[in-house]
C-alpha positions in Angstrom: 0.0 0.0 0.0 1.5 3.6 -0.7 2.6 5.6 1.9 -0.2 7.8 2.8 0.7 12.0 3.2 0.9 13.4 6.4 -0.8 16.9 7.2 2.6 18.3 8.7 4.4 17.3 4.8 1.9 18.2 2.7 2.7 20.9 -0.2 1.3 24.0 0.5 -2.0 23.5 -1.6 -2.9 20.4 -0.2 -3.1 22.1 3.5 -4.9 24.8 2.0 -7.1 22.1 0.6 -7.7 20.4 3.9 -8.2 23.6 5.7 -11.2 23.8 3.5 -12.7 20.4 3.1 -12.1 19.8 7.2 -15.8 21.0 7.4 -17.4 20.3 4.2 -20.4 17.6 4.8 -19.1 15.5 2.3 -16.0 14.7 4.3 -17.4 15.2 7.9 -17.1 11.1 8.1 -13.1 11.8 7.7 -10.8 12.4 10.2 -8.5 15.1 9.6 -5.2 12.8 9.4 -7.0 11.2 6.5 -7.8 14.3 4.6 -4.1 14.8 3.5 -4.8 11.9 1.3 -7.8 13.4 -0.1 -6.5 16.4 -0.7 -3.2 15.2 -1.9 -5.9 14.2 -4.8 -7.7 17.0 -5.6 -6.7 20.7 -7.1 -8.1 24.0 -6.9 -9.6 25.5 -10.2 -10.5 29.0 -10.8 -13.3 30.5 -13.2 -14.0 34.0 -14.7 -17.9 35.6 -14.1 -19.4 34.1 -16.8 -17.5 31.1 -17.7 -19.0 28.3 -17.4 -18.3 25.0 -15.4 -20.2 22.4 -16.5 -23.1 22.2 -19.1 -26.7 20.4 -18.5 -25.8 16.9 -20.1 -22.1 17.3 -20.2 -21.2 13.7 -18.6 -20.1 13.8 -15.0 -16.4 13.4 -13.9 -15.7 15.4 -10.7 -17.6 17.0 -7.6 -16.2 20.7 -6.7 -17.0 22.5 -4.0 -17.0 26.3 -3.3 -13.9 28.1 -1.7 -15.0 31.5 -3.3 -17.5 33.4 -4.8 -20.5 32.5 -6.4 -21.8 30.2 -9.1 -25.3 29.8 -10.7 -26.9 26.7 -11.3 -29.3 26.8 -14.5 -32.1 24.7 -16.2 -33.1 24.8 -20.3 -36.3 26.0 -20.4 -36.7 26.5 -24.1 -34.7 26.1 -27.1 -32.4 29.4 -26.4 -33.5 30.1 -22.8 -32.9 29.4 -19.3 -33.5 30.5 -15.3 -31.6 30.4 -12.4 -32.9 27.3 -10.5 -29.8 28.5 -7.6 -27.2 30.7 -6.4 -24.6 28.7 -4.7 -21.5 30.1 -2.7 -18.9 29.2 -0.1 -18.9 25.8 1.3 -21.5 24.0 -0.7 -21.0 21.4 -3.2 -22.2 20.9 -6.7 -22.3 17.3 -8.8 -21.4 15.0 -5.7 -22.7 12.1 -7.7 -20.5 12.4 -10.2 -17.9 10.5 -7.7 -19.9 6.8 -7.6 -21.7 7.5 -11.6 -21.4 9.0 -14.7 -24.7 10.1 -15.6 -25.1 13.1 -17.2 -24.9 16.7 -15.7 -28.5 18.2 -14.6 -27.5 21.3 -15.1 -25.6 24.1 -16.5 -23.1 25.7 -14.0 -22.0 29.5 -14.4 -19.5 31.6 -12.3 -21.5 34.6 -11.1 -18.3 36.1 -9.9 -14.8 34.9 -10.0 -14.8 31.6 -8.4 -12.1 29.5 -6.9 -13.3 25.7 -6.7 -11.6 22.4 -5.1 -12.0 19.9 -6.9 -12.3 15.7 -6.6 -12.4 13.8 -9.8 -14.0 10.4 -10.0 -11.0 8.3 -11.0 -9.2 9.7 -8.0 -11.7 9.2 -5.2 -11.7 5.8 -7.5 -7.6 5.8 -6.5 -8.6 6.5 -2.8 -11.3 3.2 -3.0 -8.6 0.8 -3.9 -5.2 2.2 -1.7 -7.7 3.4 1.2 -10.9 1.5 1.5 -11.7 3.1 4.7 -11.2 6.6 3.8 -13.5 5.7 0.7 -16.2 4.3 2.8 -16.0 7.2 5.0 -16.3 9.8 2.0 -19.1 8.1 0.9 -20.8 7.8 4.3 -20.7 11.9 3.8 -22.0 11.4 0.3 -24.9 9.2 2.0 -25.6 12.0 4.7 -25.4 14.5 2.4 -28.0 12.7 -0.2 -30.0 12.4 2.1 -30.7 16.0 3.8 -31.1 17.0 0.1 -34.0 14.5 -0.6 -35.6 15.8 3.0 -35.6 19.2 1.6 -36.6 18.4 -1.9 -39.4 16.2 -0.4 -40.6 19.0 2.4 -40.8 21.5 -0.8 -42.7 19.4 -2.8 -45.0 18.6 0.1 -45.7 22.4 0.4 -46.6 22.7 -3.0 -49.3 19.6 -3.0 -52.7 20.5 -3.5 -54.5 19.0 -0.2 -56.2 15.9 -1.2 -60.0 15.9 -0.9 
C-alpha cells in the first residue's frame, strides 16, 4: 500500500485544501489525518464571471466545492433560454454524484463572480477506493448524509406545494 501523506508534509495547496474540506459535509465522516490523502488528490480551479463549469448533459467526472464566490446553477427552459434554478457560494458542493456515476450533468453551471473551486475527480476518489478503503467508505458515508438532507428538503418543498387531497 503507498505511503499515505501526512498533514505536517503536505505541499502547501494540499493544507490549503484540507483547511477547506475539514468541514465540508461530504467529508465530515473523515478524520482530519485522512484528509491529507484526499487532498493530496484533488486541485483547486478558478473561473471567470461568466465562464462556465459544467453544461446540463455534459457527462459527469468530478464534484467541486465552493472556496469562493458564487456560481449559478441553470435549467433549459426552451430552445435558447434558461432561469436560475440556484445561487450557490462558499462551502456548498455541486455534482457529488459524479464520484460513484457517470450520468449526465443536470444542469448548467456558471461563475457569477470569480470563483475559486476544489476539486475531486472520479478516478481519484476511484484511486482512494482501492489504496484506502476506509477513507472511501468514509467519503461516501458523507456522500450518503449529504444525499440524504437533500432528498428531505426536496421532499418538504414538494410537500408544500401539493394541493390538499380531498
Amino acid at each position: 500500500m503507498p505511503e499515505s501523506p501526512s498533514f505536517s508534509n503536505m505541499s502547501g495547496q494540499s493544507r490549503d485544501i484540507v483547511e477547506f474540506i475539514i468541514n465540508l459535509p461530504l467529508f465530515e465522516f473523515v478524520e482530519k489525518e485522512d484528509l491529507a490523502v484526499v487532498a493530496a488528490r484533488m486541485h483547486f480551479m478558478d473561473l471567470d464571471p461568466g465562464q462556465i463549469l459544467f453544461r446540463e448533459w455534459d457527462r459527469a467526472d468530478f464534484v467541486c466545492f465552493i472556496e469562493s464566490g458564487e456560481l449559478d446553477v441553470t435549467k433549459k427552459t426552451g430552445p435558447d433560454s434558461c432561469e436560475v434554478r440556484a445561487t450557490l457560494k462558499r462551502g456548498r458542493s455541486i455534482g457529488e454524484m459524479s464520484i460513484i456515476n457517470n450520468f449526465p450533468r443536470s444542469s448548467t453551471v456558471i461563475a457569477r463572480s470569480p470563483v475559486r473551486l476544489a476539486t475531486l475527480p472520479r478516478a481519484s476518489f476511484e484511486k482512494i477506493l482501492e489504496e484506502r478503503v476506509d477513507i472511501g467508505v468514509n467519503i461516501l458515508k458523507g456522500l450518503a448524509s449529504l444525499l440524504s438532507l437533500n432528498l428531505k428538503k426536496t421532499s418538504s418543498r414538494l410537500a408544500d406545494n401539493m394541493l390538499p387531497m380531498g
